[in-house]
LOVOSE-830799 format. One record per residue (C-alpha): x, y, z; residue in one letter. Coordinates in steps of 0.02 Angstrom, whole numbers, plus 50000, padded with zeros to 5 digits. Layout:
<atoms>
<east: X north: Y up: Z rest: A> .
...
</atoms>
This chain:
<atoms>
<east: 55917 north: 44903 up: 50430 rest: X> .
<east: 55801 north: 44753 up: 50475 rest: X> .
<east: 55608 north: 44760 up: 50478 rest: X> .
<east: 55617 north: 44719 up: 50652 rest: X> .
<east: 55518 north: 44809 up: 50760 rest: X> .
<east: 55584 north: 44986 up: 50854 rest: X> .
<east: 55537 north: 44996 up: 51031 rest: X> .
<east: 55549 north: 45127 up: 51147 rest: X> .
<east: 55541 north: 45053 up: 51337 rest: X> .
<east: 55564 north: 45156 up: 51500 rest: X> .
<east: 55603 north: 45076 up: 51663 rest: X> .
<east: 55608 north: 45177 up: 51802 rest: X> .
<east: 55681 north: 45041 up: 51969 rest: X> .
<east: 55760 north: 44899 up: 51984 rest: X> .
<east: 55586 north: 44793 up: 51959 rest: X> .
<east: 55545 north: 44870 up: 51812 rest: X> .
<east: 55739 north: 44855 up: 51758 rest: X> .
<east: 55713 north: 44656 up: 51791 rest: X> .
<east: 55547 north: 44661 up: 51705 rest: X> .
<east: 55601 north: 44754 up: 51528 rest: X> .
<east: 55742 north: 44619 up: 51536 rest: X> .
<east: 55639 north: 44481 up: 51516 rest: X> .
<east: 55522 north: 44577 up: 51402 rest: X> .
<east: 55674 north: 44606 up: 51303 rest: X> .
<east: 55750 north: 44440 up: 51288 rest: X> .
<east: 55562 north: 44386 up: 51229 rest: X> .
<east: 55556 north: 44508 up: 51121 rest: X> .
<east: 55732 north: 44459 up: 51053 rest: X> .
<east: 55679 north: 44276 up: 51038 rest: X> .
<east: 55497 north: 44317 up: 50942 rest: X> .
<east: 55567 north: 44459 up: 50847 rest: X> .
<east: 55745 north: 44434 up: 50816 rest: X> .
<east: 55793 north: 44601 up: 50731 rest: X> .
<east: 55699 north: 44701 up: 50856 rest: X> .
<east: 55775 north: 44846 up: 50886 rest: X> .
<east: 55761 north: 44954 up: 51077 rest: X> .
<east: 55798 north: 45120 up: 51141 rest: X> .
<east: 55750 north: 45209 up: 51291 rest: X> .
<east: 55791 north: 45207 up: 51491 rest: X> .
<east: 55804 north: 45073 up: 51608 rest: X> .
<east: 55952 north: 44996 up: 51725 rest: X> .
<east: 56106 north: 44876 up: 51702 rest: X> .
<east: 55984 north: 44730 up: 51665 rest: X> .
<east: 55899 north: 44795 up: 51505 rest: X> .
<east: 56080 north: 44852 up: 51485 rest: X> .
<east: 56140 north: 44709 up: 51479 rest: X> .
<east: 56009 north: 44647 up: 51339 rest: X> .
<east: 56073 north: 44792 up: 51213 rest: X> .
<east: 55970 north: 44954 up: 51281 rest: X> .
<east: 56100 north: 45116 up: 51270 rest: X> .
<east: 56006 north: 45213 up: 51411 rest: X> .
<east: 55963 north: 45415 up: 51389 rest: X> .
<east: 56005 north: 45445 up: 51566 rest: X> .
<east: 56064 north: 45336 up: 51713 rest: X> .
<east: 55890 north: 45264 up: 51779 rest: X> .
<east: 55954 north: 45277 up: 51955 rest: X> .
<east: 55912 north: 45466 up: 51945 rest: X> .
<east: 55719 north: 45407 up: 51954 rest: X> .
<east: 55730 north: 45283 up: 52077 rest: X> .
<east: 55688 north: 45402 up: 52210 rest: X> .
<east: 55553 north: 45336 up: 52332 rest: X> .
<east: 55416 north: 45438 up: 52466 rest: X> .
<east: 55369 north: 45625 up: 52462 rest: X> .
<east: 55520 north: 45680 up: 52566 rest: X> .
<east: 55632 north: 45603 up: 52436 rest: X> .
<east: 55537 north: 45664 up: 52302 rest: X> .
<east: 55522 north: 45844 up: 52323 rest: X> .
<east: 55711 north: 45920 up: 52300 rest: X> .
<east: 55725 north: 45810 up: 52154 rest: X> .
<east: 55554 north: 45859 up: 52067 rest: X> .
<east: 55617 north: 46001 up: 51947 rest: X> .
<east: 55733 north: 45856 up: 51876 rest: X> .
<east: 55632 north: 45753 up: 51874 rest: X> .
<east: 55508 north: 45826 up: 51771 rest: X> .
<east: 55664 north: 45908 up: 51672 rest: X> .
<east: 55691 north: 45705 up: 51631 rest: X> .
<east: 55502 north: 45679 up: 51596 rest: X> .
<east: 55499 north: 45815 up: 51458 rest: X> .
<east: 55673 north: 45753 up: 51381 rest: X> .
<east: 55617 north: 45572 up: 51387 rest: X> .
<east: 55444 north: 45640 up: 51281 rest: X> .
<east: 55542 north: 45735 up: 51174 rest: X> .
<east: 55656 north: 45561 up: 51111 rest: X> .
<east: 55522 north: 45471 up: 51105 rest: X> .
<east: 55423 north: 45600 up: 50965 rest: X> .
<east: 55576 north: 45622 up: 50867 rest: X> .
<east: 55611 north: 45419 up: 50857 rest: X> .
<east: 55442 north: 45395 up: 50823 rest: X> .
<east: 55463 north: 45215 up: 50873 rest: X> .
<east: 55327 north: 45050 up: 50848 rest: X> .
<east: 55277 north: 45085 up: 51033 rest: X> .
<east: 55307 north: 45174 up: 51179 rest: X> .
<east: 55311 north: 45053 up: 51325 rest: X> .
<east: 55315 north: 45109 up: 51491 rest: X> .
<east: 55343 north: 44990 up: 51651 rest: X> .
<east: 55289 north: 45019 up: 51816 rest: X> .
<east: 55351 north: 45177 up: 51894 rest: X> .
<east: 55179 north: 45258 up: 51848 rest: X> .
<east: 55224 north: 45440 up: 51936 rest: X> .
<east: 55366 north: 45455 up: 51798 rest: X> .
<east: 55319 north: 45326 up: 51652 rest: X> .
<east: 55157 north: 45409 up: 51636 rest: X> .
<east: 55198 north: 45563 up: 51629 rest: X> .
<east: 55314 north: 45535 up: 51500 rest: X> .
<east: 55171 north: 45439 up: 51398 rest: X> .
<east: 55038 north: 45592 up: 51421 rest: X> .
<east: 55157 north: 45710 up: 51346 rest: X> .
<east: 55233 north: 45608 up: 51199 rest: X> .
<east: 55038 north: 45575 up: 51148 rest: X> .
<east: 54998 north: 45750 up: 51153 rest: X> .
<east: 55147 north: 45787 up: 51020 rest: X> .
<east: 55127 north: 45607 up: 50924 rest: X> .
<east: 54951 north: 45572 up: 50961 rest: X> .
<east: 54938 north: 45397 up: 50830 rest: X> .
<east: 55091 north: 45343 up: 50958 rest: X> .
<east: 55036 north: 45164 up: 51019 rest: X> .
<east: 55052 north: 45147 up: 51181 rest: X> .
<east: 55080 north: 45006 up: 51307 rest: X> .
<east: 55093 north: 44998 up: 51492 rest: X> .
<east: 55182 north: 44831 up: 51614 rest: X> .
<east: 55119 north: 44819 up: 51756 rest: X> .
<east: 54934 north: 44865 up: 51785 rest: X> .
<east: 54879 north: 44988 up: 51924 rest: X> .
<east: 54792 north: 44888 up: 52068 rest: X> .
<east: 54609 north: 44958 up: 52052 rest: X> .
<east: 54571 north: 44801 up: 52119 rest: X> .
<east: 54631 north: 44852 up: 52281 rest: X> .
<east: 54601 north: 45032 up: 52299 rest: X> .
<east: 54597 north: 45207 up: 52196 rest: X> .
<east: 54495 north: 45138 up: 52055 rest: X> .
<east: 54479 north: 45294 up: 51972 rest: X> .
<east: 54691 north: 45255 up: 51916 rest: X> .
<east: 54636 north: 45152 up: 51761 rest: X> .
<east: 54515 north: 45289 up: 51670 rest: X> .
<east: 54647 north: 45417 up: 51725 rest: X> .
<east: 54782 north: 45285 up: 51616 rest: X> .
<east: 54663 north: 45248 up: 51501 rest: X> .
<east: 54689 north: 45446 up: 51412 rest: X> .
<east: 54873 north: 45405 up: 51373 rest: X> .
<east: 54879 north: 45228 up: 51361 rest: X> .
<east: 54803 north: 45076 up: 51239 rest: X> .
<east: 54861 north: 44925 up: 51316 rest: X> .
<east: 54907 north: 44846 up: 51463 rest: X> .
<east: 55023 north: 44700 up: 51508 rest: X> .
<east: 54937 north: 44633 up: 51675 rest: X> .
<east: 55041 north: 44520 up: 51807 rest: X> .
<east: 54883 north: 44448 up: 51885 rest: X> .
<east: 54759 north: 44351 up: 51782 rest: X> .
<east: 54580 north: 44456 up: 51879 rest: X> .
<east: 54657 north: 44626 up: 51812 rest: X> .
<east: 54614 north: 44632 up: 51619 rest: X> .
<east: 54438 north: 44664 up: 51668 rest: X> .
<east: 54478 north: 44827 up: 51742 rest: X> .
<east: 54571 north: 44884 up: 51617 rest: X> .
<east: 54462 north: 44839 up: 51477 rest: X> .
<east: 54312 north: 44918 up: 51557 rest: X> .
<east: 54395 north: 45091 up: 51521 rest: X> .
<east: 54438 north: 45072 up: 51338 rest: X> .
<east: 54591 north: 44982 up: 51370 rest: X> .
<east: 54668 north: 44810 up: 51289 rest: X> .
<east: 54749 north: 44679 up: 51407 rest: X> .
<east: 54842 north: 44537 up: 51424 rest: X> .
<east: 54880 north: 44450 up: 51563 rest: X> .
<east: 55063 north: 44388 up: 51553 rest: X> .
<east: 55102 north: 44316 up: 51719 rest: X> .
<east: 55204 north: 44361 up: 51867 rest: X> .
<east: 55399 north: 44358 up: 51856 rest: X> .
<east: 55381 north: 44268 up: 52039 rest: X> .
<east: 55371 north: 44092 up: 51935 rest: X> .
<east: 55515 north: 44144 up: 51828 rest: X> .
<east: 55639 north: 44152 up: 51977 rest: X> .
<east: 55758 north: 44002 up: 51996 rest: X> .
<east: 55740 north: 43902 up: 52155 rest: X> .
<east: 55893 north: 43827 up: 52251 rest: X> .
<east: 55902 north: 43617 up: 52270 rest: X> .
<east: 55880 north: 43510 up: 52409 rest: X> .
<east: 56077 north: 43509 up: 52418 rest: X> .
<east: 56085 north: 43715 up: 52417 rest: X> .
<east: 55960 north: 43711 up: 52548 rest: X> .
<east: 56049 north: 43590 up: 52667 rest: X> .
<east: 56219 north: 43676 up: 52636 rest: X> .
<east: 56154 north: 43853 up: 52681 rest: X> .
<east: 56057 north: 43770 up: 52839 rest: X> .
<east: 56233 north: 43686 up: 52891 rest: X> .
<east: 56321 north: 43843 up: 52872 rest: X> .
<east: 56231 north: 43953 up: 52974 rest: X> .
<east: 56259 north: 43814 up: 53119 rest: X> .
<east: 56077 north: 43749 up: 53110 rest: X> .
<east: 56081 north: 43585 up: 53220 rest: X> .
<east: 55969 north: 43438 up: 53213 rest: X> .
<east: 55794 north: 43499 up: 53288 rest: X> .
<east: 55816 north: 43663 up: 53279 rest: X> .
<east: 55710 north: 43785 up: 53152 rest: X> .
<east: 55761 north: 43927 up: 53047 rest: X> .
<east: 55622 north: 44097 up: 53055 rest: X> .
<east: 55656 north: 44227 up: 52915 rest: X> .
<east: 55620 north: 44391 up: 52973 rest: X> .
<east: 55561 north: 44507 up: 52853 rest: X> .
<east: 55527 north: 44685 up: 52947 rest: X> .
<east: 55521 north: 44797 up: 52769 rest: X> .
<east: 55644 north: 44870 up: 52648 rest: X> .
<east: 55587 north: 45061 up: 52695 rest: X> .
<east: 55621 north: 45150 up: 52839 rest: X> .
<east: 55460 north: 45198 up: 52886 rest: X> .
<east: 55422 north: 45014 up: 52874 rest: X> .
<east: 55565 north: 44954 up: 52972 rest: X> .
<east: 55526 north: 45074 up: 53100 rest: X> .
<east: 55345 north: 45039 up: 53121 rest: X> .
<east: 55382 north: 44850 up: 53105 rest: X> .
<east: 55552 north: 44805 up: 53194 rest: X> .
<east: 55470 north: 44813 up: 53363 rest: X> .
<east: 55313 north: 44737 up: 53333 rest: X> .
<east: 55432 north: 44591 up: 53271 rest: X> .
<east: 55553 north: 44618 up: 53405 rest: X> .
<east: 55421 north: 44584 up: 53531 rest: X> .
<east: 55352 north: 44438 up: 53468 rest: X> .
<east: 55511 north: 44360 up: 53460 rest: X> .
<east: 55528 north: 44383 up: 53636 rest: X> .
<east: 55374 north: 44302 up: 53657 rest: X> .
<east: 55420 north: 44132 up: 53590 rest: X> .
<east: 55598 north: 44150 up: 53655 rest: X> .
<east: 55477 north: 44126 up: 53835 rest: X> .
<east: 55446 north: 43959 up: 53796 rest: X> .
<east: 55569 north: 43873 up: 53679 rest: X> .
<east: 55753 north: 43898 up: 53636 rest: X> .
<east: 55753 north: 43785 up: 53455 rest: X> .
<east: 55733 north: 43941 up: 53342 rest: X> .
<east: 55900 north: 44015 up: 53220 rest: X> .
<east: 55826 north: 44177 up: 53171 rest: X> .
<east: 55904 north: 44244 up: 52988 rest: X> .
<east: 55838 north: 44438 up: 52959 rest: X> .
<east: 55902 north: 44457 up: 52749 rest: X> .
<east: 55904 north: 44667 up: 52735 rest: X> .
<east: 55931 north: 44784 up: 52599 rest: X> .
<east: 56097 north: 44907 up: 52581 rest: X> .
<east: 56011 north: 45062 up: 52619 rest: X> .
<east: 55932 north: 44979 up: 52784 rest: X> .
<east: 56057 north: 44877 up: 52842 rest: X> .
<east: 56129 north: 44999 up: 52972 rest: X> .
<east: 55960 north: 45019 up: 53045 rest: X> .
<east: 55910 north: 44832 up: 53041 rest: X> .
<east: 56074 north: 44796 up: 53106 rest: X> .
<east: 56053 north: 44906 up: 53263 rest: X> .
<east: 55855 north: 44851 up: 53291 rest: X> .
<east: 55901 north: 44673 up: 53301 rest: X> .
<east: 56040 north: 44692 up: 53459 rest: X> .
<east: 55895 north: 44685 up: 53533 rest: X> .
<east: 55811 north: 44549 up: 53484 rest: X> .
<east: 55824 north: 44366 up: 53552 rest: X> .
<east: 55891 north: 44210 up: 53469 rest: X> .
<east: 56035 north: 44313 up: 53409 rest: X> .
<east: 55989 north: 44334 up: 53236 rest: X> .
<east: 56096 north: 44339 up: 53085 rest: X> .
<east: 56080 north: 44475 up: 52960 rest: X> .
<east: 56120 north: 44459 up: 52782 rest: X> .
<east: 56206 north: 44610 up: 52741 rest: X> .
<east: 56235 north: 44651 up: 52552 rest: X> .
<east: 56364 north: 44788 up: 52595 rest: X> .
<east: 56502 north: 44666 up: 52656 rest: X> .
<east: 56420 north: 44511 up: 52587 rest: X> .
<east: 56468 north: 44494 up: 52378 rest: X> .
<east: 56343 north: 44336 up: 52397 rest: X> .
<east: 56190 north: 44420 up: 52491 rest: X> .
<east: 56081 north: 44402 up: 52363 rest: X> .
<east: 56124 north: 44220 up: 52337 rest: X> .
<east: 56134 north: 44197 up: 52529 rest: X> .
<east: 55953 north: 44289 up: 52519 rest: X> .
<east: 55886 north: 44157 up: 52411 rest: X> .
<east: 55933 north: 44028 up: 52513 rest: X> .
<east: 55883 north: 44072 up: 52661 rest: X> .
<east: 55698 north: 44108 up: 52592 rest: X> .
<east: 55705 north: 43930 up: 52519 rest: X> .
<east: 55802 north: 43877 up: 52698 rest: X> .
<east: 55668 north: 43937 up: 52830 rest: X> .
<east: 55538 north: 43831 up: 52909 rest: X> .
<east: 55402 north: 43990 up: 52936 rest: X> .
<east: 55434 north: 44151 up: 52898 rest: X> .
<east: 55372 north: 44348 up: 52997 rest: X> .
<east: 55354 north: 44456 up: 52856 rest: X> .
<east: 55299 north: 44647 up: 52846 rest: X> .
<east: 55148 north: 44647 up: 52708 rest: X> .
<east: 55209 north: 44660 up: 52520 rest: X> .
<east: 55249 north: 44569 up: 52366 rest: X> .
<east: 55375 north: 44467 up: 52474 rest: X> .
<east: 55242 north: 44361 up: 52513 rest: X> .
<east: 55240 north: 44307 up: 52331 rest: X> .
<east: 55441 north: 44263 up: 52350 rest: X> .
<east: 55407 north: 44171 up: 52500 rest: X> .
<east: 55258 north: 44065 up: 52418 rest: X> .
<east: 55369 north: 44033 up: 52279 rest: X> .
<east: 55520 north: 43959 up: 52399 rest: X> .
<east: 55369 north: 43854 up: 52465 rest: X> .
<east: 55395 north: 43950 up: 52637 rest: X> .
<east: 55242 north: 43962 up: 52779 rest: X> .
<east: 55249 north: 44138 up: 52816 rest: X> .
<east: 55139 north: 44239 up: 52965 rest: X> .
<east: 55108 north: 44426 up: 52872 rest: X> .
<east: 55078 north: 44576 up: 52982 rest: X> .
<east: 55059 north: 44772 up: 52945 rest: X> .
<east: 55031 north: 44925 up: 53009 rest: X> .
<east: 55029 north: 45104 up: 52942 rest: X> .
<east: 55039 north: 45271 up: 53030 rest: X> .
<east: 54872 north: 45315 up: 53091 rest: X> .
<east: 54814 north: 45457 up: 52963 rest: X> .
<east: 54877 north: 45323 up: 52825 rest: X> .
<east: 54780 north: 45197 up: 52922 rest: X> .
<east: 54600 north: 45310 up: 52918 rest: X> .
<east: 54632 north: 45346 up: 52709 rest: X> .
<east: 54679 north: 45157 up: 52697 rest: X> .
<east: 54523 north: 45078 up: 52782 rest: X> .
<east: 54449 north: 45230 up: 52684 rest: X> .
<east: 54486 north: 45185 up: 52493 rest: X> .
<east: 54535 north: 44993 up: 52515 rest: X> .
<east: 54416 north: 44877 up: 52439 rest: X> .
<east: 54500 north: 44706 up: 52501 rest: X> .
<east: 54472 north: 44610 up: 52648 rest: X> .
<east: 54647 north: 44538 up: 52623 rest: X> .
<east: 54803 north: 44616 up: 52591 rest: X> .
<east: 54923 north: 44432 up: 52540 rest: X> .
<east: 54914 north: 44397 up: 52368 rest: X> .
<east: 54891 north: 44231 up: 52430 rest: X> .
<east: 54733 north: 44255 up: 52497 rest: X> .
<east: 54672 north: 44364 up: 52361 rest: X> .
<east: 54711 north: 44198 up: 52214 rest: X> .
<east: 54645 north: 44082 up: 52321 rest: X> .
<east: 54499 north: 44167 up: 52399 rest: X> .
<east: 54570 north: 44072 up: 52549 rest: X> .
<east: 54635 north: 44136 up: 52732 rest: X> .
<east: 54785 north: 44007 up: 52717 rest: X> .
<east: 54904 north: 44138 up: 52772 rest: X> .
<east: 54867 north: 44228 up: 52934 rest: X> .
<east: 54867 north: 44420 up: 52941 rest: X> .
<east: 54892 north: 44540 up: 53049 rest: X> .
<east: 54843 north: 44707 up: 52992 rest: X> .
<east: 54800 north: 44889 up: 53082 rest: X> .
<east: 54748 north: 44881 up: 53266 rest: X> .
<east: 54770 north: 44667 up: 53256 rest: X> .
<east: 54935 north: 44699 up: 53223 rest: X> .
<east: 54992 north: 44658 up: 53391 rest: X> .
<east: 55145 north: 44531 up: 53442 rest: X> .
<east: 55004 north: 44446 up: 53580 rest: X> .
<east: 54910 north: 44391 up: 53452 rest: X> .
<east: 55046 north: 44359 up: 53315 rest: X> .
<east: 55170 north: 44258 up: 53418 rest: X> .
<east: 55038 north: 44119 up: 53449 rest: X> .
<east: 55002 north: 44104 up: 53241 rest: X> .
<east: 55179 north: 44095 up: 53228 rest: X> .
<east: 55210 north: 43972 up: 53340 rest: X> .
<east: 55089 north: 43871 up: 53275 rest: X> .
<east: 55168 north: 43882 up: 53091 rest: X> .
<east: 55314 north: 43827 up: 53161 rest: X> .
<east: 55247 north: 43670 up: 53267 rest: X> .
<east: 55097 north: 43625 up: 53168 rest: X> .
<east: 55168 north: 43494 up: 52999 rest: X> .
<east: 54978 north: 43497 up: 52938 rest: X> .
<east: 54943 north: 43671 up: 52946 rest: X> .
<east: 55123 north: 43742 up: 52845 rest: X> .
<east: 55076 north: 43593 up: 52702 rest: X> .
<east: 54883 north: 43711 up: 52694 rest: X> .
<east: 54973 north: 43867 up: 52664 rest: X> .
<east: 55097 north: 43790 up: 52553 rest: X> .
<east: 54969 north: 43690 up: 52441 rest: X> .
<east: 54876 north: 43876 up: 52416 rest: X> .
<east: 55039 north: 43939 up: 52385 rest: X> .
<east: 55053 north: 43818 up: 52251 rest: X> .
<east: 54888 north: 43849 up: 52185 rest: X> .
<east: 54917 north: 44049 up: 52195 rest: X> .
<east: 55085 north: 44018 up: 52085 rest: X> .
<east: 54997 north: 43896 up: 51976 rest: X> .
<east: 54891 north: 44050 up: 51937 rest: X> .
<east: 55023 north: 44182 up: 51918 rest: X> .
<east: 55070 north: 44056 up: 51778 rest: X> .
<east: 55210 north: 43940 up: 51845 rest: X> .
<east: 55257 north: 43808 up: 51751 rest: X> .
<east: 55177 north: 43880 up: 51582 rest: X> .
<east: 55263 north: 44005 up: 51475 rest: X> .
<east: 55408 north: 44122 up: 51544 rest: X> .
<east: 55312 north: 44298 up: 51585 rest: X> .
<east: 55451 north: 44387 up: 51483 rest: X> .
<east: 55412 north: 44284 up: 51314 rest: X> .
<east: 55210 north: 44286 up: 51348 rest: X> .
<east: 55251 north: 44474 up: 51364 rest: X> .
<east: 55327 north: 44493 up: 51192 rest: X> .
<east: 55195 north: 44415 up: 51103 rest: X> .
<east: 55071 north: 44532 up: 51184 rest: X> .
<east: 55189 north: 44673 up: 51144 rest: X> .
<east: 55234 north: 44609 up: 50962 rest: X> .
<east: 55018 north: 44570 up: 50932 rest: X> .
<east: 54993 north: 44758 up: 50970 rest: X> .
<east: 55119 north: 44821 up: 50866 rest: X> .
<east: 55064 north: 44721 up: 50710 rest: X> .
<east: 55233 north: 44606 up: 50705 rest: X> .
<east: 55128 north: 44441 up: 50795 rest: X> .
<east: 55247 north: 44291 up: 50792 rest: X> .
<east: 55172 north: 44155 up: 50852 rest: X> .
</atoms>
């Protein structure tokens, strides 16, 4: 047996799947005899991990969801604790998924308390619910931080970090050729502009959005007649997206992944495609930033959310963005202002205005220049965090 390192690493969604792929092909390149074990999806799958359990049993999202599933859940939590004690591995690391990976990491510490310990993906104290990071700071000694302001935080309760950059700046961009073919075959003539449409993956999201969006559309479709509207959806949502936008104007064309083999290359290129983008609040700003995309971001949350939201929120912002570049570059529309009379106009002017899309863009550029683009791959800056703590540094 080599003297590589054993790591145990527990993914619990598709974005932590993608993330403990990278980490593991880092890990693989630093630390060639590295050896891994755990739970994650077909990604880390495909870079040698034999799963415990199919991680699609965790990716379970909202309270409703949750509930029926909770006894198994917490059946998997106490099997996933019990592996780790008896492999008694380098490290435990856990990524994202903090309602399951944590749980898992309280409980193997209590039975293997010298177990080290390290967490991807910090909790955003930053933003709201400060009190996460002492709470993570019991079970956990380090942290592997996606944005470059969050090892403060963490270190302040007891906790190591590294920041290790954002996978955003890892993701491969189509070419000026790609982009023109996908604009020619969607029928895009000469003059007219492409708007993605982003209304949410979730269905409270979709449901709370998709007329808001709806309505603004409508709006513009008033006054001009040069838009091609592309609306990219997820599998679970498509049915519902696909109904909402019969209604809409300018016809739009969904990108359906569950009669579409290509969607998710068809989804690339149309975020690399669009002239201006309406998106529903979330990290798909960062996507859109990184395809170099204007985007207008609006949001809105039930109204008890809203009250605990205004509540615990610390931010004035809520686009990463805007939070990098201490800038307003991208306009928001959040709570009560998220209303389609005062979003159309901010759209429109995306659209129309050359000089006010390249301001957006060049803070886009400085936001991803932050995240780490064009330095080290987050995946490989990972490992070397991972292989410093675990006293196998390779640098």
């Amino acid at each position: 047996m080599g003297s590589g390192p054993h790591l145990f690493l527990v993914a619990g969604e598709p974005s932590g799947d993608a993330l403990g792929a990278s980490l593991m092909q880092g890990l693989k390149q630093l630390a060639p005899e590295a050896r891994f074990s755990g739970v994650g999806g077909p990604l880390m799958e495909a870079e040698g991990l034999t799963p415990l359990f199919p991680m699609a049993e965790l990716s379970v999202m909202g309270l409703a969801e949750v509930l029926p599933r909770l006894p198994a859940l917490l059946r998997r939590v106490r099997e996933t604790a019990a592996e780790v004690v008896l492999q008694a591995p380098d490290a435990l690391i856990t990524i994202d998924s903090p309602d399951f990976c944590l749980r898992v990491a309280a409980r193997a510490r209590v039975q293997a308390p010298a177990l080290k310990t390290i967490h991807y993906v910090a909790p955003t104290v930053w933003a709201w619910r400060p009190e996460r990071a002492a709470k993570m700071a019991r079970h956990i000694d380090h942290v592997l931080a996606l944005f470059p302001f969050e090892p403060p935080y963490m270190q302040a309760e007891g906790m190591s970090c590294d920041f290790v950059g954002h996978p955003v700046v890892s993701t491969p961009q189509p070419d000026a050729g790609e982009v023109a073919g996908f604009r020619r075959e969607i029928g895009l003539r000469e003059g007219e502009r492409m708007l993605l449409v982003l209304p949410g993956s979730r269905a409270g999201e979709v449901a709370r959005m998709g007329p808001v969006f709806g309505e603004v559309l409508g709006r513009l479709a008033a006054g001009r007649d040069d838009l091609r509207v592309v609306v990219p959806t997820t599998a679970n949502m498509a049915e519902t997206v696909g109904a909402l936008v019969e209604r809409w104007p300018f016809s739009p064309e969904v990108i359906d992944p569950r009669n579409d083999a290509g969607a998710a290359t068809r989804k690339r290129l149309a975020f690399a495609a669009a002239d201006a983008a309406l998106a529903a609040s979330g990290t798909v700003s960062l996507e859109l930033a990184a395809a170099q995309t204007a985007m207008v971001i609006a949001y809105r949350f039930n109204w008890l959310t809203t009250r605990i939201v205004k509540k615990k929120v610390k931010l004035d912002s809520a686009t990463l963005v805007n939070i990098l570049t201490e800038s307003r570059a991208v306009p928001e529309f959040l709570f009560e202002e998220c209303r389609a009379d005062l979003i159309a106009p901010s759209l429109a002017a995306i659209l129309d205005d050359p000089a006010q899309r390249e301001t957006q863009l060049a803070a886009s550029r400085r936001a991803l220049a932050m995240l780490g683009e064009g330095g080290e791959a987050p995946g490989l800056r990972a490992a070397r965090s991972v292989l410093r703590v675990v006293g196998h540094c390779r640098d």
